[in-house]
Legacy VTK file of the C-alpha trace (Angstrom):
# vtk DataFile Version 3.0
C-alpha trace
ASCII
DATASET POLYDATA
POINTS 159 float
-50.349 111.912 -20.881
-47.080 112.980 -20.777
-47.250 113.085 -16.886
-48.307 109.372 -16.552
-45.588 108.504 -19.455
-42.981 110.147 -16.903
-44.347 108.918 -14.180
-44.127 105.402 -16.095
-41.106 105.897 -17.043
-39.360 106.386 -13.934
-41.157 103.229 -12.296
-39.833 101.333 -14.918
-36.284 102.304 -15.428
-36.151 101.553 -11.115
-37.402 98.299 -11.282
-34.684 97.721 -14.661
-32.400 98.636 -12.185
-31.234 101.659 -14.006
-29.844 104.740 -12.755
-31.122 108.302 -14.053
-26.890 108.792 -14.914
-27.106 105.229 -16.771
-30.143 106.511 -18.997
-28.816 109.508 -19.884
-25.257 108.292 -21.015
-26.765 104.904 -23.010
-29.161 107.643 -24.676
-25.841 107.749 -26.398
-25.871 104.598 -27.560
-29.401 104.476 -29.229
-27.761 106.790 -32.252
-30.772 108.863 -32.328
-29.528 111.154 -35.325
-28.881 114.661 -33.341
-28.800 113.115 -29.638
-26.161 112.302 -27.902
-26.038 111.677 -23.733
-28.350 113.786 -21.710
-26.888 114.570 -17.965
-28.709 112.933 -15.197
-30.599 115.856 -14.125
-31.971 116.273 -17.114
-33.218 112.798 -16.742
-34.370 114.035 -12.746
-36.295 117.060 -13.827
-38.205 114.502 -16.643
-39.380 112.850 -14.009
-40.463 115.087 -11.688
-42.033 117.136 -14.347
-39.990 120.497 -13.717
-38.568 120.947 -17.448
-40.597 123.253 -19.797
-43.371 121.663 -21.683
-41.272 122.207 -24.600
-38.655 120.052 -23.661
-40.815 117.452 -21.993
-42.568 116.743 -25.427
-39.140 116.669 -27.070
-37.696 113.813 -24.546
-40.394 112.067 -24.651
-40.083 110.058 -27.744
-36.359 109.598 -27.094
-36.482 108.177 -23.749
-39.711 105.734 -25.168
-37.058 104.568 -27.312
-34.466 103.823 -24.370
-37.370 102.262 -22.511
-38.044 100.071 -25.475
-34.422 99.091 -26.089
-33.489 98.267 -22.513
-36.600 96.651 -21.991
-35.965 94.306 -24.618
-32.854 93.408 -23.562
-33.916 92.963 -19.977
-36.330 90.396 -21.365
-33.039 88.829 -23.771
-30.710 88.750 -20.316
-33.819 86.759 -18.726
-34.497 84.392 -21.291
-30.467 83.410 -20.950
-30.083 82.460 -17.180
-26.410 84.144 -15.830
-23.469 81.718 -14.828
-23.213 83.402 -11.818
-25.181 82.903 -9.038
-27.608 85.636 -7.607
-26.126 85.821 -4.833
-23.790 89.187 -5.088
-26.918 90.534 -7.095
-27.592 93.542 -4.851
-31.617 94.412 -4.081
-32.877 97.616 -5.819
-34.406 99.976 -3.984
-38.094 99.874 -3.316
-40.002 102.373 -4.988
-43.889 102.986 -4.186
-46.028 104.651 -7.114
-47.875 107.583 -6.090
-51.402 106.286 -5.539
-50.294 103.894 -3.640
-48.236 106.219 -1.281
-51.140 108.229 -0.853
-53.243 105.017 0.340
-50.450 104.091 2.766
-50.186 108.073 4.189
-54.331 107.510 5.046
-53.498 104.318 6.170
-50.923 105.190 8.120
-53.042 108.569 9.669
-55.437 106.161 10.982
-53.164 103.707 12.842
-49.423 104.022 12.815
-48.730 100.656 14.169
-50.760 97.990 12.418
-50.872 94.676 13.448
-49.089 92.256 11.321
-52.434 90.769 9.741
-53.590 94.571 9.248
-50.263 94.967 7.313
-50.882 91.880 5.025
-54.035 92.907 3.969
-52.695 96.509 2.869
-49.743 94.566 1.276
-52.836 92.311 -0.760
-54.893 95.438 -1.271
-52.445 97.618 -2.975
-50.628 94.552 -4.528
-47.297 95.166 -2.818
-44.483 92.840 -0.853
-45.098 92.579 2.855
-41.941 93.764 3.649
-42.045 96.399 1.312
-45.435 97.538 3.760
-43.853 96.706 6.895
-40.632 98.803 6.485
-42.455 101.770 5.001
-44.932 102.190 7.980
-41.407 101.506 10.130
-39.720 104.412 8.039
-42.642 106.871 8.668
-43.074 106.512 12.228
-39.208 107.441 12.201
-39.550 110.139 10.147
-42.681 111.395 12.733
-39.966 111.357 15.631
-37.888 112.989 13.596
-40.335 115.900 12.507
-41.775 115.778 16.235
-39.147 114.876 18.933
-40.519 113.609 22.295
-40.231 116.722 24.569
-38.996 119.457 22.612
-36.026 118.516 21.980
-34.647 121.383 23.423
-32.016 121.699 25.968
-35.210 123.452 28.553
-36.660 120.449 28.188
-34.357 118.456 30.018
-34.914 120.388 33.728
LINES 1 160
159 0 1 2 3 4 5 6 7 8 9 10 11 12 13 14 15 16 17 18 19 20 21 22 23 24 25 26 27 28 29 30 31 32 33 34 35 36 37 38 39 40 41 42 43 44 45 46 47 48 49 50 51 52 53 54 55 56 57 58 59 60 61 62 63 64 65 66 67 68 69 70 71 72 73 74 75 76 77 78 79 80 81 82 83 84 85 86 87 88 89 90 91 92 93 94 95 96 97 98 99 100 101 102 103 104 105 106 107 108 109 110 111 112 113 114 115 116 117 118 119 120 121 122 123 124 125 126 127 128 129 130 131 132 133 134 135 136 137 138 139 140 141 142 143 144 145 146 147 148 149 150 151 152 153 154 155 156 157 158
């Protein structure tokens, strides 16, 4: 439980556009009698599950609360459309859930370069953008020449 609330929590505060520094300083905010800000890796080891049991069931009902607030007023800054145009809106950053990382790693194991059509069905499958598909199977075959450079690598290798 509370490692799908984290896990939750993190997806949702990304796709708000929210830093882990921004949560922990508008935790402020809230007036949560006896809570101020929290630093940001605080907020980090939340999410990735590394503070003590303890302390995870202590956060959790304060950062539901953020959740619930900032949600809300994401919905209240939709509902009135901006004057400005979305044009200098920058994108967020993608962020893939963990099930469906693992799908794309066995994916990914079986064929590293998938045909475009192959791609749009994994997109459709695990209900994700295209794009989002495309540049992750284009990020891990970098990261594979990375881990495994052609040749060694090494300066013998060039003789």
């Amino acid at each position: 439980d509370l490692e799908a609330f984290a896990e939750r929590f993190k997806q949702r505060r990304i796709k708000l556009g929210v830093t882990q520094a921004d949560v922990g300083s508008a935790l402020a905010n809230l007036k949560i009698p006896g809570v101020g800000s929290l630093s940001q890796s605080t907020i980090c080891r939340f999410e990735s599950l590394t503070l003590s049991h303890n302390n995870m069931i202590a956060l959790k009902p304060i950062l539901q609360a953020w959740l619930e607030e900032a949600e809300k007023s994401h919905r209240e800054k939709l509902a009135k459309p901006e004057l400005f145009s979305g044009a200098e809106k920058k994108r967020k950053r993608t962020s893939i859930a963990a099930p469906e990382k693992r799908s794309l790693e066995a994916y990914f194991a079986l064929q590293p370069r998938p045909s475009s059509e192959k791609i749009a069905a994994i997109a459709e499958k695990l209900d994700l953008k295209k794009n989002v598909v495309r540049v992750w199977f284009c990020n891990q075959r970098q990261k594979q020449k990375r881990m495994n450079p052609p040749g060694g690598g090494g300066p013998a290798a060039q003789e």
